[in-house]
C-alpha positions in Angstrom: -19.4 -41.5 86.0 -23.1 -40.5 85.9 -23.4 -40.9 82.5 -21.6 -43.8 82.4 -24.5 -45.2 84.6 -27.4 -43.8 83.3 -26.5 -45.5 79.9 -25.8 -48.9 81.7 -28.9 -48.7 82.9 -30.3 -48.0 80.1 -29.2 -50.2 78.2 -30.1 -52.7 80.8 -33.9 -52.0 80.6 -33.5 -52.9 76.5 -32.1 -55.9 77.8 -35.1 -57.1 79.9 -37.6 -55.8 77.4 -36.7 -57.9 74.8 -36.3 -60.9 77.2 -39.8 -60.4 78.3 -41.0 -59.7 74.5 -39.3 -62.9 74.0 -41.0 -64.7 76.3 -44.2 -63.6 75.3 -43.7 -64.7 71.4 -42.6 -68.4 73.0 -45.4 -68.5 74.9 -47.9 -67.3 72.1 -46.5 -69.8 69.8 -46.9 -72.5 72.2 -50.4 -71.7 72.9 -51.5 -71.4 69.2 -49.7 -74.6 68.2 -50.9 -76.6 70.8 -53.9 -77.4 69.9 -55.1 -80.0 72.5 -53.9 -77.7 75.2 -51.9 -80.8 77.1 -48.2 -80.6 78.3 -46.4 -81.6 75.0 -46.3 -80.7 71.8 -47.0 -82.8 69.3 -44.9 -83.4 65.7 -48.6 -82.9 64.0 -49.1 -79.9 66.0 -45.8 -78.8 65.1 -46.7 -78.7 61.4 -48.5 -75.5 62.0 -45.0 -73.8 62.4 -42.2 -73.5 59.6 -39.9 -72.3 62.7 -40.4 -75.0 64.9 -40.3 -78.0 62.1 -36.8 -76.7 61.2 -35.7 -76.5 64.6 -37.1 -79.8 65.9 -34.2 -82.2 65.6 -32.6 -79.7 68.0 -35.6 -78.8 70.0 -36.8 -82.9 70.8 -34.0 -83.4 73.2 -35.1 -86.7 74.7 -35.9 -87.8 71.1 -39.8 -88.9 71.9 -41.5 -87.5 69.5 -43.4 -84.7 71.0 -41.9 -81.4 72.8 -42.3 -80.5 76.4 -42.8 -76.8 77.1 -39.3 -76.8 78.7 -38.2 -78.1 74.9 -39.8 -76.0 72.8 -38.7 -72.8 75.2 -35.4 -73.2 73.7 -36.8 -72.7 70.1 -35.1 -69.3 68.7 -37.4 -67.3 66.6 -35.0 -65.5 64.8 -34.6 -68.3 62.8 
């Protein structure tokens, strides 16, 4: 039973780390792409990025033309 938790939490800790890795890429991307450092991203901005241009159909939820950071969070950059 010890080992049975000591590899849950293990693999637990994996978990987080690549949530918070995650994270950080999302939030690097956001801040390279957007340029004029307001609250949305722009489709010009978004230029900059093959990843987010391919995703942005999906991405633009509310279909105005620009991305707020709670849109473009749900970008996956495995993609």
């Amino acid at each position: 039973m010890k080992k049975f938790r000591l590899i849950t939490a293990f693999l637990a800790s994996i978990g987080m780390a690549g949530v918070a890795m995650g994270e950080s890429q999302v939030d690097q991307l956001w801040s390279d792409l957007n340029a004029d450092k307001n609250d949305t991203l722009s489709a010009d901005e978004a230029k900059a990025s093959d990843q987010v241009q391919a995703q942005w159909s999906l991405l633009d939820v509310d279909q105005d033309g620009q991305l707020s950071y709670k849109e473009f969070s749900m970008i996956d950059l495995t993609k």
